[in-house]
C-alpha positions as CSV (number, residue, x, y, z in Angstrom):
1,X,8.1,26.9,-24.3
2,X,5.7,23.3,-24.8
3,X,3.0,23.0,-22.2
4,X,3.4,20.7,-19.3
5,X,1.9,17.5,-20.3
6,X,-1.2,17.1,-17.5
7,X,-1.8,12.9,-16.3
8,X,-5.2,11.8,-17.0
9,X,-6.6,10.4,-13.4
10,X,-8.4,6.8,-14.3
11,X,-7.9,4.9,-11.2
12,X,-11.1,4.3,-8.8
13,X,-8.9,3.4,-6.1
14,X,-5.2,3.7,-4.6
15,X,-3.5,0.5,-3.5
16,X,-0.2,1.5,-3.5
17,X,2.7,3.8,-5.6
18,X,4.5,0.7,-7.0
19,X,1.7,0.8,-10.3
20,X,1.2,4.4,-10.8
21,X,3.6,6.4,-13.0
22,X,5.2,9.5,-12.2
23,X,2.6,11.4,-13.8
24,X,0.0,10.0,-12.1
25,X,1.9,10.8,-8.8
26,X,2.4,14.1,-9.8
27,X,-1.1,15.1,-10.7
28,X,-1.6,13.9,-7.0
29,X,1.3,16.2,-5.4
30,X,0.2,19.3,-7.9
31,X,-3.4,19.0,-6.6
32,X,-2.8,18.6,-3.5
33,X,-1.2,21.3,-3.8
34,X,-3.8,23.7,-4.5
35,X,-5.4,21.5,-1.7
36,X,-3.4,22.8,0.4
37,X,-4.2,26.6,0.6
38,X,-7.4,26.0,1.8
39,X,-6.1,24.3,5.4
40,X,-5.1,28.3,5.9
41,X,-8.4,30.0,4.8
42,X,-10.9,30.9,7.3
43,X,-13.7,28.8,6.1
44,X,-11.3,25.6,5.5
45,X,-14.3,24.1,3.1
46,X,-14.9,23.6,-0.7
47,X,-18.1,21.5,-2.2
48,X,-16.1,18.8,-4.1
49,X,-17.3,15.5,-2.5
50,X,-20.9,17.1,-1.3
51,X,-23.6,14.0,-1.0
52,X,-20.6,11.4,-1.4
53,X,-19.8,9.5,1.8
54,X,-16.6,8.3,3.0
55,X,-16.0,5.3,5.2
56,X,-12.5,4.9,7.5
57,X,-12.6,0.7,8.4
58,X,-9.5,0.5,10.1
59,X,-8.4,-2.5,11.1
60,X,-5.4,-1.7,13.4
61,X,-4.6,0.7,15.8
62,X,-3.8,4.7,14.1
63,X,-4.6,8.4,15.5
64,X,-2.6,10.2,12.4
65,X,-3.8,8.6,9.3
66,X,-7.5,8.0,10.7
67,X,-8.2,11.5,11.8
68,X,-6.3,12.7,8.6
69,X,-8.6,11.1,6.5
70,X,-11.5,12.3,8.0
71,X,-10.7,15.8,8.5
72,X,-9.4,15.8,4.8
73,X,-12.9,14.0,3.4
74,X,-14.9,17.0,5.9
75,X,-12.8,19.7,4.0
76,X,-14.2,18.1,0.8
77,X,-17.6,18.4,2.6
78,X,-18.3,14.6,2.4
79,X,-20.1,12.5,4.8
80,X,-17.8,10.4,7.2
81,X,-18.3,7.4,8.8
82,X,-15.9,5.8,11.2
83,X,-16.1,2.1,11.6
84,X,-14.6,0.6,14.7
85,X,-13.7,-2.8,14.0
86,X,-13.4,-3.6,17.8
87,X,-17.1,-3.1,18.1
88,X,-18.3,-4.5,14.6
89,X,-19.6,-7.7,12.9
90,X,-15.6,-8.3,12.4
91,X,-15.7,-9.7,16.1
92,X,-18.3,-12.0,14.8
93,X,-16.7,-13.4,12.3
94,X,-17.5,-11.3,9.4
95,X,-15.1,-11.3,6.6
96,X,-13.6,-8.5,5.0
97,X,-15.3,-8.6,1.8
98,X,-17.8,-9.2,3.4
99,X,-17.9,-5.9,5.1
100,X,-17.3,-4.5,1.9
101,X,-20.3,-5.6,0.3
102,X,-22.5,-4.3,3.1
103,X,-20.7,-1.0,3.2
104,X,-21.3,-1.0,-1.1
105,X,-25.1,-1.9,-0.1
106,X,-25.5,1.2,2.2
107,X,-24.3,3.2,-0.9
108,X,-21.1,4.7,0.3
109,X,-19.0,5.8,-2.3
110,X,-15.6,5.2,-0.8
111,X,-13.8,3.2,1.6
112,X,-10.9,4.1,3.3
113,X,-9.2,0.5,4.4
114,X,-6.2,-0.3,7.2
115,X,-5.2,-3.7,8.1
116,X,-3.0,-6.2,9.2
117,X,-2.8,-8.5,5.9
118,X,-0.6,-7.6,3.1
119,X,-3.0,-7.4,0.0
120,X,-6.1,-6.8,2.1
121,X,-6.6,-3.7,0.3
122,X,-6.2,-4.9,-3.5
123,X,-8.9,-7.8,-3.2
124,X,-11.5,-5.4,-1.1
125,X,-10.7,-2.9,-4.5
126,X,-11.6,-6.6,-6.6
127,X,-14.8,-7.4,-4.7
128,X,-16.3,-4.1,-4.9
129,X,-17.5,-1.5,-7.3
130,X,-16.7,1.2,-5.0
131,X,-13.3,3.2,-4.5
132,X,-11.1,1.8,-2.2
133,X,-8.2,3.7,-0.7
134,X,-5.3,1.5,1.3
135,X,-4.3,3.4,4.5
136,X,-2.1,0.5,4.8
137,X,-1.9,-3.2,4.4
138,X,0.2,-5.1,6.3
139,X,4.3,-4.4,5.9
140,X,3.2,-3.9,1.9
141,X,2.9,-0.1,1.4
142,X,1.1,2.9,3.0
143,X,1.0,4.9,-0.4
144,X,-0.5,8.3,1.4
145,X,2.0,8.3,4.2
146,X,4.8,8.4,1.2
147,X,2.7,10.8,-1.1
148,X,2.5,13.5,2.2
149,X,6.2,12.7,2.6
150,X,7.0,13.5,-0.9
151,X,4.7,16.2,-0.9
152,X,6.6,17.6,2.1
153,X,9.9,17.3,0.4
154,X,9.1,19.1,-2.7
155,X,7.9,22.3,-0.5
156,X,11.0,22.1,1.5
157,X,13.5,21.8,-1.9
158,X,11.6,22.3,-4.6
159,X,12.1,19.2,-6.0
160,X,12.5,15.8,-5.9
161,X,14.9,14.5,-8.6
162,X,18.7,14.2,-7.5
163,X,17.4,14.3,-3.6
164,X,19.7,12.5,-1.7
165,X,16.7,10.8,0.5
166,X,17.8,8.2,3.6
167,X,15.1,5.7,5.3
168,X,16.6,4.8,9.1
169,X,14.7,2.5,11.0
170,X,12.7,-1.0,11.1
171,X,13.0,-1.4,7.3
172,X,11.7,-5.1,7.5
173,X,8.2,-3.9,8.7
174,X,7.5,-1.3,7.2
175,X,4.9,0.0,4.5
176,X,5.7,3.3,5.1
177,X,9.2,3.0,3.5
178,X,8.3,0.4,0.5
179,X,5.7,3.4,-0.6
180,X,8.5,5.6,-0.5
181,X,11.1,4.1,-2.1
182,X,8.4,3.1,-5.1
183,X,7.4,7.0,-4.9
184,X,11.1,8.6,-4.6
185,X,12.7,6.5,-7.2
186,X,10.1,7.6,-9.9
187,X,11.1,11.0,-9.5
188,X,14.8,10.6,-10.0
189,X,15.6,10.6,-6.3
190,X,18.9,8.5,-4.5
191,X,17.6,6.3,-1.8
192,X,19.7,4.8,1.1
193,X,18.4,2.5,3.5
194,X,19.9,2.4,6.6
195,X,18.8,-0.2,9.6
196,X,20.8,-2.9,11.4
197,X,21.2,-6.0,9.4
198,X,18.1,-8.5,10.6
199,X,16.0,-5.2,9.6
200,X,17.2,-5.5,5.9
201,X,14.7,-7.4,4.2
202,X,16.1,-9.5,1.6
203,X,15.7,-8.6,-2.3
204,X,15.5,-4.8,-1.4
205,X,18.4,-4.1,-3.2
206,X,16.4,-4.4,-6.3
207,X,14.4,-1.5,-5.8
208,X,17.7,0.5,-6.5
209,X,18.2,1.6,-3.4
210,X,21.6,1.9,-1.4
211,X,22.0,-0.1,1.9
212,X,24.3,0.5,4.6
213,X,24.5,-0.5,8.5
214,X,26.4,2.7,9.6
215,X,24.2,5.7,10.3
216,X,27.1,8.3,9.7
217,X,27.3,7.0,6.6
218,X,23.7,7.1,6.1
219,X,23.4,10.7,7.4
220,X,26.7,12.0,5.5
221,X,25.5,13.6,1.9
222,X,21.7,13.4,2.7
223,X,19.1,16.3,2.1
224,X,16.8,14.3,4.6
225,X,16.5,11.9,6.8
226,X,13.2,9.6,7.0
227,X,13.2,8.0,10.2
228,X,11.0,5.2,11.0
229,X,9.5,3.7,14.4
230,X,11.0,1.0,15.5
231,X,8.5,-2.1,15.8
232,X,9.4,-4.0,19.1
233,X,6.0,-5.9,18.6
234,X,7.0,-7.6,15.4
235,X,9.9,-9.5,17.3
236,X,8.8,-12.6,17.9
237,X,11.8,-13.9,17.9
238,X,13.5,-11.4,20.5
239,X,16.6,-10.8,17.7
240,X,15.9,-7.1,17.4
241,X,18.3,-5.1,19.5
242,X,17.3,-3.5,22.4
243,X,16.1,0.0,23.0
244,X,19.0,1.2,24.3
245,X,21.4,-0.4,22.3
246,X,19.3,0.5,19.1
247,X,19.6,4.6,20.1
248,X,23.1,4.4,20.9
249,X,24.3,2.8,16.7
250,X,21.7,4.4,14.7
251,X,19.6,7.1,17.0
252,X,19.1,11.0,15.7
253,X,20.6,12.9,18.0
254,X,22.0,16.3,17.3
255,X,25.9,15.3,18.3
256,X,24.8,12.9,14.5
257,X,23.2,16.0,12.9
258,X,26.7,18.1,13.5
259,X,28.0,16.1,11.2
260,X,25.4,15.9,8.6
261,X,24.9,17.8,5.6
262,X,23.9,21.6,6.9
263,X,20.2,22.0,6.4
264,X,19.3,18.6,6.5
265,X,15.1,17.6,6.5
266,X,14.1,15.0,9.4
267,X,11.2,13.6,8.9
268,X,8.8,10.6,10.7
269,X,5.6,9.1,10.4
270,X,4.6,8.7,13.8
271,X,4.3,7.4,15.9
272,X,7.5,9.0,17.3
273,X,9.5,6.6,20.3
274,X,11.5,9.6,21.4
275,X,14.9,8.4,22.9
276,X,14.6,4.8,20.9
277,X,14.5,6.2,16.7
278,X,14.9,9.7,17.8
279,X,15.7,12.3,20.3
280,X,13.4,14.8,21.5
281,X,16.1,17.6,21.0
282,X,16.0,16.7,16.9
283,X,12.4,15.7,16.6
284,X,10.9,19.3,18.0
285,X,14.7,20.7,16.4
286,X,14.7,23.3,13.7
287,X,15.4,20.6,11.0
288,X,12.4,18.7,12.2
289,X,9.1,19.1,9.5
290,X,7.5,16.5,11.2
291,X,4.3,18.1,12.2
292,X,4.5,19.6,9.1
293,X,4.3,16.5,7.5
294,X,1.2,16.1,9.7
295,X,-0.6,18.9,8.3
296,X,0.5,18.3,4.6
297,X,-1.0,14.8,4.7
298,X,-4.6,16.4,5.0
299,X,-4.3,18.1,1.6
300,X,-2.3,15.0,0.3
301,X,-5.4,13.1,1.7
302,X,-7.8,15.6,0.0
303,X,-6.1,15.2,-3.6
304,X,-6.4,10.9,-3.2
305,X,-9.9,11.3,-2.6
306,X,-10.9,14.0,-4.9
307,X,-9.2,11.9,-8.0
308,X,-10.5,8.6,-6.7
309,X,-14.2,9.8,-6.9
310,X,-13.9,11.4,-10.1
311,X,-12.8,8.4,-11.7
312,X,-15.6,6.6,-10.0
313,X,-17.7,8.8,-11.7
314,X,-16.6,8.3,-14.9
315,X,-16.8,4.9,-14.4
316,X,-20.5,5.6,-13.6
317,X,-21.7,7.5,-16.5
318,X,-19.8,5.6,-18.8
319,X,-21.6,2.1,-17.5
320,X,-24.7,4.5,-18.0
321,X,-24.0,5.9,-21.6
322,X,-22.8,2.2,-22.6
């Protein structure tokens, strides 16, 4: 029997799943793994990221991602340091890189980013020597929302090639299922996106996915769901549908479940609009791992910033021995 062939982590930071390879990804899931186990110990603590310190500068709203960072960079028994940008030199007029730089000069050794501007992420990784770890950038990708995802779905199946995977929702906006795709398609996995038609962003059909407008169709064949939020603040146009009308053609209700395949995973990322994207019968339903997800995205978080800091520290002692 040949040895499984173990990726070599050299990345200082994660921008997003559309550059790494599947084995990079995997080392990820496999360590989180291990990760994992810990959340259910008594003392829910190991020494890995002692005397390194951890910044969250988030620069939009989040409860989930925020607190999951920082409870997964505690586990790791790192310093945290939580930024509010409402309160910060930002208000003054301070740029990002800027903040960066500062944040680099107070010898923090990584920096957990969220904001609005797609690419924020990748030129803060540019301008500073330090790991930097995207908890979102603009409707671009959210690459630990759709490792914790994946994660979740391998502990549910056991796998992820041939998963028949569906993303439901506001597929124009969102982060949460570029990451995904990118991520689910490395593995193997059969991807249908499923929204109405002015939530189809154009070109996503090259990122070999499957599209459809008819939930039913969507649901029919799928080993899970993914269902995304919709965002009624992005519609500046007022063209979205409305609430109502949105549940009624492509809501998760259980009358829809009946007639999906027998088993099948529902998932979200939160924030969950129950009776809009989802009812409240399926979302706290038997098929529902969504605070499962929750809890998964700690060790997922864990793994990021365990692998991150090595690297950095390569990076370190080889500037040193060089």
């Amino acid at each position: 029997m040949t040895k499984k062939k173990t990726a070599k982590w050299v990345h200082k930071d994660l921008l997003g799943l559309e550059y790494l390879s599947k084995e990079d990804i995997e080392l990820l899931l496999d360590t989180a793994e291990s990760f994992r186990e810990i959340l259910d110990r008594k003392i829910k603590k190991v020494p890995a990221l002692r005397g390194k310190t951890v910044v969250n500068l988030f620069y939009e709203p989040s409860t989930r991602t925020r607190v999951s960072f920082e409870v997964a960079a505690k586990r790791l028994s790192a310093d945290v340091i939580n930024i509010a940008v409402e309160s910060s030199s930002v208000k003054k007029g301070e740029t990002l890189n800027d903040t960066g730089k500062n944040i680099e000069a107070l010898k923090a050794d990584i920096i957990v980013v969220r904001h609005n501007c797609s690419g924020a992420a990748d030129m803060l990784a540019r301008n500073v020597s330090i790991s930097v770890i995207n908890a979102g950038d603009g409707w671009h990708e959210h690459p630990t929302q759709a490792l914790l995802d994946m994660f979740t779905l391998r502990k549910k199946t056991g796998r992820l090639e041939g998963l028949n995977v569906s993303i439901v929702g506001d597929i124009a906006h969102s982060r949460v299922a570029r990451s995904n795709i990118w991520g689910l398609t490395k593995f193997g996995a059969n991807v249908t996106v499923c929204a109405p038609g002015i939530l189809i962003p154009p070109g996503i059909e090259n990122m070999n996915v499957k599209i459809t407008n008819d939930i039913d169709e969507a649901l029919s064949g799928s080993d899970a769901i993914n269902v995304l939020r919709m965002q009624f603040e992005r519609d500046d146009m007022k063209a979205f549908p409305s609430q109502l009308e949105y549940f009624k053609k492509f809501g998760i209700t259980e009358e829809r479940l009946k007639k999906a395949k027998k088993g099948i995973i529902v998932m979200h990322p939160g924030p969950i609009n129950r009776g809009v994207e989802i009812s409240s019968e399926v979302a706290d339903g038997v098929n529902s791992v969504i605070l499962e997800q929750v809890t998964n995205g700690i060790a997922v978080r864990m793994a990021v910033l365990f692998w991150v800091s090595q690297a950095r520290d390569k990076d370190k002692k080889d500037e040193i021995t060089h």
